[in-house]
C-alpha positions in Angstrom: 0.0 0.0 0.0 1.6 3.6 -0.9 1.9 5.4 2.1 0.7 8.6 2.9 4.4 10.3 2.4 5.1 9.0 -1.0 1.6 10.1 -2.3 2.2 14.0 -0.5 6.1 13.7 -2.8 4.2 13.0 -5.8 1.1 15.4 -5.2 4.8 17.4 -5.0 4.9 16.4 -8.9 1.8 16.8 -10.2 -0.1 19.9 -11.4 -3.1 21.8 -10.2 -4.7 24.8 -8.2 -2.7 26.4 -5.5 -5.7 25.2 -3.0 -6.6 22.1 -4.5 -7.2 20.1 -1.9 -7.4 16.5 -3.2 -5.4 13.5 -2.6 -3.3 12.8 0.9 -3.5 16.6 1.4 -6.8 15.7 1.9 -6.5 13.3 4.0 -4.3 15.9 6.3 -7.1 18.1 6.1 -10.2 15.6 6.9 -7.8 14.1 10.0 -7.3 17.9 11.4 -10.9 18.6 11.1 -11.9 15.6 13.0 -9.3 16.1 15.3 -11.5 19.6 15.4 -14.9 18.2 15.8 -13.6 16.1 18.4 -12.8 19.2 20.4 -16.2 20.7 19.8 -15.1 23.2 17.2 -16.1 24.5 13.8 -14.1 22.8 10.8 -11.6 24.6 8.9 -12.1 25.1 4.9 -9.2 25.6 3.0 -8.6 29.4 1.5 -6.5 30.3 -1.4 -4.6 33.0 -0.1 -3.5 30.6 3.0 -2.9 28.1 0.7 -0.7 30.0 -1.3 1.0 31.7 1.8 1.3 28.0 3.4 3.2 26.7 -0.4 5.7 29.9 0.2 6.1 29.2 3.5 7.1 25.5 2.9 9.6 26.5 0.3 11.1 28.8 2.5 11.8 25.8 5.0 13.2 23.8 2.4 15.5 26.3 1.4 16.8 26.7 4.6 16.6 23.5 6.2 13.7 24.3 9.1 11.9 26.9 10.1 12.8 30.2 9.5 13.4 32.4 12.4 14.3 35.7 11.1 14.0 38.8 12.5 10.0 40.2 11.6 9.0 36.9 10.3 5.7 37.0 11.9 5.0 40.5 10.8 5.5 40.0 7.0 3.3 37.1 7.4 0.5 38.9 8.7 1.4 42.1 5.8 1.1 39.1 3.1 -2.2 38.4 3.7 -3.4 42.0 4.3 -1.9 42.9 1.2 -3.5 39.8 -0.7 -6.9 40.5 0.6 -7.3 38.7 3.3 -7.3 40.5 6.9 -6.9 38.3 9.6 -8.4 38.5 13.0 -5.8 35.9 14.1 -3.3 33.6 12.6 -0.9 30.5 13.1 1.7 28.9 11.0 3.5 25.6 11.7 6.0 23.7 9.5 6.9 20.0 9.7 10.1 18.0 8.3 9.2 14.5 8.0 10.3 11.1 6.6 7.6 9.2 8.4 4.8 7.3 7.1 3.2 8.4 10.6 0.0 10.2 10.1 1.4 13.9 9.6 -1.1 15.4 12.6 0.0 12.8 15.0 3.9 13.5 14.6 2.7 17.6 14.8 1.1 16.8 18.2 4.1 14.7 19.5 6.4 17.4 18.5 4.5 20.8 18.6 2.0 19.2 21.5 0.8 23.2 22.2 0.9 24.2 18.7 -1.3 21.0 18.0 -3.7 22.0 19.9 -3.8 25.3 18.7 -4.5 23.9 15.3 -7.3 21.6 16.9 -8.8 24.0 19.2 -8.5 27.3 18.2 -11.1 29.9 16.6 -10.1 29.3 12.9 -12.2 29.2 10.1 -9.8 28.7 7.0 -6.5 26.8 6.5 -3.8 26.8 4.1 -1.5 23.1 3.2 1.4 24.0 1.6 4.3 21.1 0.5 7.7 20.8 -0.2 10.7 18.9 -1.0 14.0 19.1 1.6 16.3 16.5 0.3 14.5 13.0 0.8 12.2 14.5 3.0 9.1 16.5 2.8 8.0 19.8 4.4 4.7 20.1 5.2 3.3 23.8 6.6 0.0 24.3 7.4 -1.4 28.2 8.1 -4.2 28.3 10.4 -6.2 31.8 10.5 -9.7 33.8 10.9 -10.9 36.9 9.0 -11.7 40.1 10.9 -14.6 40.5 8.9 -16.1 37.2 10.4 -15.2 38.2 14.1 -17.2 41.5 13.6 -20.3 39.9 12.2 -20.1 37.2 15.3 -20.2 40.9 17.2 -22.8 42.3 16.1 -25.2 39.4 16.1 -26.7 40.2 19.5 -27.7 43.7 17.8 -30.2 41.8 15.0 -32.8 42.0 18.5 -33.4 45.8 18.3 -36.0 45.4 21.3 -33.1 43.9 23.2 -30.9 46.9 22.4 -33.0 49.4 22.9 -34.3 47.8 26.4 -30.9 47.2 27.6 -30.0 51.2 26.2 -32.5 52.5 28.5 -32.0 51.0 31.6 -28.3 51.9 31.7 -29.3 55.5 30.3 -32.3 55.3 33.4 -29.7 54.0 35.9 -27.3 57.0 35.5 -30.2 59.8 35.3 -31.6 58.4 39.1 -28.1 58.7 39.9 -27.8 62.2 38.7 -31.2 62.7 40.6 -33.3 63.1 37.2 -35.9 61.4 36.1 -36.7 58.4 34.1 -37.2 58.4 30.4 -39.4 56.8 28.7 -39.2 54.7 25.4 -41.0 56.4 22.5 -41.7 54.4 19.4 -41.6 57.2 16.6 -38.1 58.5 18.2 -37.1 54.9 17.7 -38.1 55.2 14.0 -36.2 58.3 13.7 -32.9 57.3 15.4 -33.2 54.2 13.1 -33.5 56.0 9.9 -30.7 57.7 10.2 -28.7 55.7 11.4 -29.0 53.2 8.4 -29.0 56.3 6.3 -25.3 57.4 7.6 -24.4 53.6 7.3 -25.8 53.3 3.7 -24.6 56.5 2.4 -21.2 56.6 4.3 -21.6 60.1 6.5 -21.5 60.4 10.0 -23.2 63.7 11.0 -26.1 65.0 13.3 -27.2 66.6 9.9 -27.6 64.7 6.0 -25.9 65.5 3.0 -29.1 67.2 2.6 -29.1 69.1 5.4 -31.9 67.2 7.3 -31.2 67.7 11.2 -32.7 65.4 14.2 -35.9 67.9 14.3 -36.6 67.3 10.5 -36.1 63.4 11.1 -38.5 62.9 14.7 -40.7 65.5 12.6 -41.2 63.5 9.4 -41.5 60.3 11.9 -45.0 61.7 13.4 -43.3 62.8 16.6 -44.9 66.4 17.6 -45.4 68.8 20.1 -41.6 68.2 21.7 -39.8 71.2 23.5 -36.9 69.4 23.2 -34.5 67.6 20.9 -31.3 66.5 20.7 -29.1 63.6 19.2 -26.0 61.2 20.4 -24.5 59.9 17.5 -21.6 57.1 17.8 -19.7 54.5 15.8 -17.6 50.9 16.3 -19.2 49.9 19.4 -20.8 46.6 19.6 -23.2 46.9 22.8 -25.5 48.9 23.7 -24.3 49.6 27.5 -20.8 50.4 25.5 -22.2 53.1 23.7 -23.8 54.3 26.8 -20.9 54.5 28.8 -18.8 55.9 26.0 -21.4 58.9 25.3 -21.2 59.6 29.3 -17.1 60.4 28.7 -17.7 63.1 26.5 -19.3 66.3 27.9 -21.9 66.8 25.3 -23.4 63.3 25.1 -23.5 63.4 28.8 -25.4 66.6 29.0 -28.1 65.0 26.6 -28.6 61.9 28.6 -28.6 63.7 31.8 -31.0 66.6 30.5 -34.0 67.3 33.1 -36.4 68.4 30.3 -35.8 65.5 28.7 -38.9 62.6 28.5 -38.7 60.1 26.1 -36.2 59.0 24.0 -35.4 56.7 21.1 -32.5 54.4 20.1 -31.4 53.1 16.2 -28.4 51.2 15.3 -26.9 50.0 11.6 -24.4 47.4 11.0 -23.0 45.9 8.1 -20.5 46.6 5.2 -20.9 50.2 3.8 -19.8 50.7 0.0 -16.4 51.3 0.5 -16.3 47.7 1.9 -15.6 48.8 5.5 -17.7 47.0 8.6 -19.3 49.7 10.4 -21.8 49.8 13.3 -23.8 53.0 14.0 -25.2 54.1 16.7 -28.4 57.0 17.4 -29.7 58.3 20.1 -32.4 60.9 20.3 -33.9 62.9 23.6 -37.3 65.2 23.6 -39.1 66.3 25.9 -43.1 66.7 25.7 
């Protein structure tokens, strides 16, 4: 039977995609992934800027006869794969020299044991297998990582229950204003609407302003949302928080936002946020506050 070693030299031989994933290179991949599942985590799917860093990586071994230890190796790493698209919310690389016939992932955990179960246990979501020749032997690298993009979304998830937010907004907003002796707001519906609006507007249209492009201000907006007869208004606006106590507590170290939550005329209030990936391909989350006062 040809074992797994002599078919990863001739995969070595043969043509095809940088992240073609076929073969005993499979194999390596299907034994870390159940290595994964094992351990109760996601399995890793293989990504062709990964792969393509892991192949480079693997040649550089080969070249110099183990892993290279240079000065800043860890850093051009992580410029590669910015520059190739890919931004990673964290990363591992491992290399392996081998003669053995041994299942590759078994000889990794006997001499890497913490690296190992890095690779088995840690928040990936892609992986790049990259091979090489040293001599008689082979080189096997594997690059372990997860976008930034994906940790963001995972972020924001708890935001897709507005009611949630907006509940959690207002007791922390109520908490400080009994504090400050003041009284309790009140949630208002159409102020909800309004802070909503333009919050996905300044997400959609990539502005981040109390007024539009168009000039519309926060009495235009609770205006055109039904609210009426207010002898108050006034608007927090905020940006790259994830929860809504966050926001909160970051509007209360600023002098202005504070003086808006804290306002004694103040009644009811309303809460939007927007979150996603704006045109210029940036992952934004925005936040909207709004105060009146009947």
């Amino acid at each position: 039977m040809i074992s797994e070693l002599a078919v990863l030299l001739l995969l070595l031989a043969a043509p095809g995609e940088i992240c073609g994933v076929v073969g005993a290179e499979a194999v390596l991949l299907a034994e870390l992934n159940a290595a994964r599942q094992v351990a109760g985590r996601e399995v890793v799917e293989a990504h062709p800027v990964l792969c393509e860093t892991a192949r480079d990586e693997a040649a550089v071994v080969a070249a110099s006869g183990g892993t290279p230890t240079q000065a800043g190796h860890i850093n051009s790493i992580t410029r590669r794969l910015y520059r190739s698209g890919y931004a990673p919310h964290s990363w591992t690389e491992g290399s392996l020299i081998t003669t053995s016939d041994v299942s590759i992932l078994s000889q990794w955990c006997a001499i890497r044991p913490e690296w190992c179960e890095e690779a088995k246990t840690g928040d990936f979501e892609h992986v790049g297998i990259g091979l090489a020749r040293f001599e008689d032997r082979l080189v096997v690298t594997l690059v372990l990582a997860i976008e930034t993009r994906t940790v963001e979304w995972r972020q924001v998830e708890p935001l897709k229950d507005l009611a949630w937010v907006r509940e959690v907004a207002l007791e922390e907003v109520n908490r400080l204003r009994h504090s400050a002796d003041r009284e309790p707001l009140a949630s208002d519906s159409l102020l909800d609407a309004a802070a909503q609006g333009h919050a996905e507007d300044m997400l959609r249209r990539e502005y981040y302003d109390h007024a539009s492009p168009e000039g519309e201000t926060v009495k235009n907006r609770v205006r055109a949302a039904g609210y009426h007869g207010s002898r108050l208004l006034a608007e927090n606006i905020a940006k790259g928080l994830f929860t809504p106590d966050e926001v909160v507590r970051r509007w209360m170290n600023s002098s202005g936002h504070r003086r808006n939550i804290l306002q004694r005329r103040a009644t009811e209030v309303g809460l939007g946020v927007a979150f996603g990936v704006n045109q210029a391909n940036e992952f934004e989350v925005v936040w909207v506050q709004v105060f009146a006062g009947r």
